[in-house]
C-alpha positions in Angstrom: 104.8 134.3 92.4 103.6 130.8 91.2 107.7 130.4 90.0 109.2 131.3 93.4 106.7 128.7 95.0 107.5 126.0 92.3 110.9 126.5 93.3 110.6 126.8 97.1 108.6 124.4 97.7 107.8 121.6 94.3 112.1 121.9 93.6 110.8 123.6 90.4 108.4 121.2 89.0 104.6 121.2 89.8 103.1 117.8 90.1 100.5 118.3 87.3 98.1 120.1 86.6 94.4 121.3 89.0 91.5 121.8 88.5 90.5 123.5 91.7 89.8 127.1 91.2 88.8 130.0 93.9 86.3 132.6 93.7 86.6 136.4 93.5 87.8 137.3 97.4 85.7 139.4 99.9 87.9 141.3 102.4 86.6 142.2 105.7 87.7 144.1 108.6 87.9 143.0 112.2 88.4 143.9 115.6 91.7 141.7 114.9 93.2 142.3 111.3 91.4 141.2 108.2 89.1 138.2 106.6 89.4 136.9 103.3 86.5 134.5 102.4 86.4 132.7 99.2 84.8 129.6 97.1 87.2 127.0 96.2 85.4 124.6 93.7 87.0 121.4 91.7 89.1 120.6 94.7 90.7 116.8 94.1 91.4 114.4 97.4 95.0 114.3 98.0 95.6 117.7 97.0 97.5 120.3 98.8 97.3 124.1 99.4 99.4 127.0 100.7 98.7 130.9 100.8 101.3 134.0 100.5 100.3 137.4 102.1 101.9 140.1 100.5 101.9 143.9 102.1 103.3 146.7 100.1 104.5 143.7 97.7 106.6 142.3 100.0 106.2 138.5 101.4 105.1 138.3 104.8 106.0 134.9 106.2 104.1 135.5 109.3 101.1 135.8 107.4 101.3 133.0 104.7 101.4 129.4 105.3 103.2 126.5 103.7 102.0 123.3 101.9 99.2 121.2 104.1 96.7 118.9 103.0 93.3 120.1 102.0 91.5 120.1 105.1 88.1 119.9 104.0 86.0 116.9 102.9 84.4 118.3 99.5 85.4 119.4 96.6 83.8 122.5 97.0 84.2 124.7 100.6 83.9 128.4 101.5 87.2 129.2 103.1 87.6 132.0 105.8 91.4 133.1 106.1 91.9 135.3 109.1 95.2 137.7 108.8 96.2 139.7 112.2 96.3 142.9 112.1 99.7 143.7 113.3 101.3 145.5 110.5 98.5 146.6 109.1 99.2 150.0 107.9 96.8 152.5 106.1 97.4 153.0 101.8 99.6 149.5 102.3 98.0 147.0 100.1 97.6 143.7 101.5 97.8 141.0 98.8 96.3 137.4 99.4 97.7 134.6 97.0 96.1 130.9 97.5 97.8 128.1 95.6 96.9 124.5 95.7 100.1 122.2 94.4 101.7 125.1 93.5 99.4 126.7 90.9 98.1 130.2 91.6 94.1 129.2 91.5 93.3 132.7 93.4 94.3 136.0 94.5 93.1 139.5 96.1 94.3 142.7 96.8 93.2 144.7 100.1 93.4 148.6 100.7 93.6 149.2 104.4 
């Protein structure tokens, strides 16, 4: 999926290499939907970041975001994504991709 965001949202060309990188993801269950909580470490100032959410491999634009600023002040932050649970469907996979400057740095797969 890193292409289709190059394309989307870079015209094609990523602006250079990251060194950012996210941990393994941990998927909980709520009263709401789901949380994904991971460790993104080498983050760079200046840097932005997106996520895609993915169920039964298809893209859900409600559920994905596109490119913002890093909103966090170091270069290393737990981040907490919370996902509704509308559409949430049992054997459905729900696939979380995070990019910062469009480079896939981390993804996770959910079973409901």
């Amino acid at each position: 999926h890193q292409v289709a965001v190059a394309n989307e949202f870079y015209g094609g060309r990523l602006p250079g290499p990251v060194a950012a990188t996210a941990s393994a993801m941990e998927f909980t269950p709520t009263d709401g939907g789901l949380q994904a909580t991971f460790t993104v470490t080498g983050m760079e100032a200046g840097r932005e970041w997106l996520y895609r959410t993915y169920r039964g491999g298809v893209l859900d634009p409600a559920l994905s975001t596109e490119p913002t600023p890093w909103p966090y002040a170091t270069p290393e932050d737990r981040v907490t994504i919370a996902l509704s649970s509308e559409g949430l469907q049992p054997g459905v996979p729900v696939r979380l991709e995070v990019f910062i400057d469009g480079y896939l740095v981390g993804a996770g797969e959910y079973l409901p």
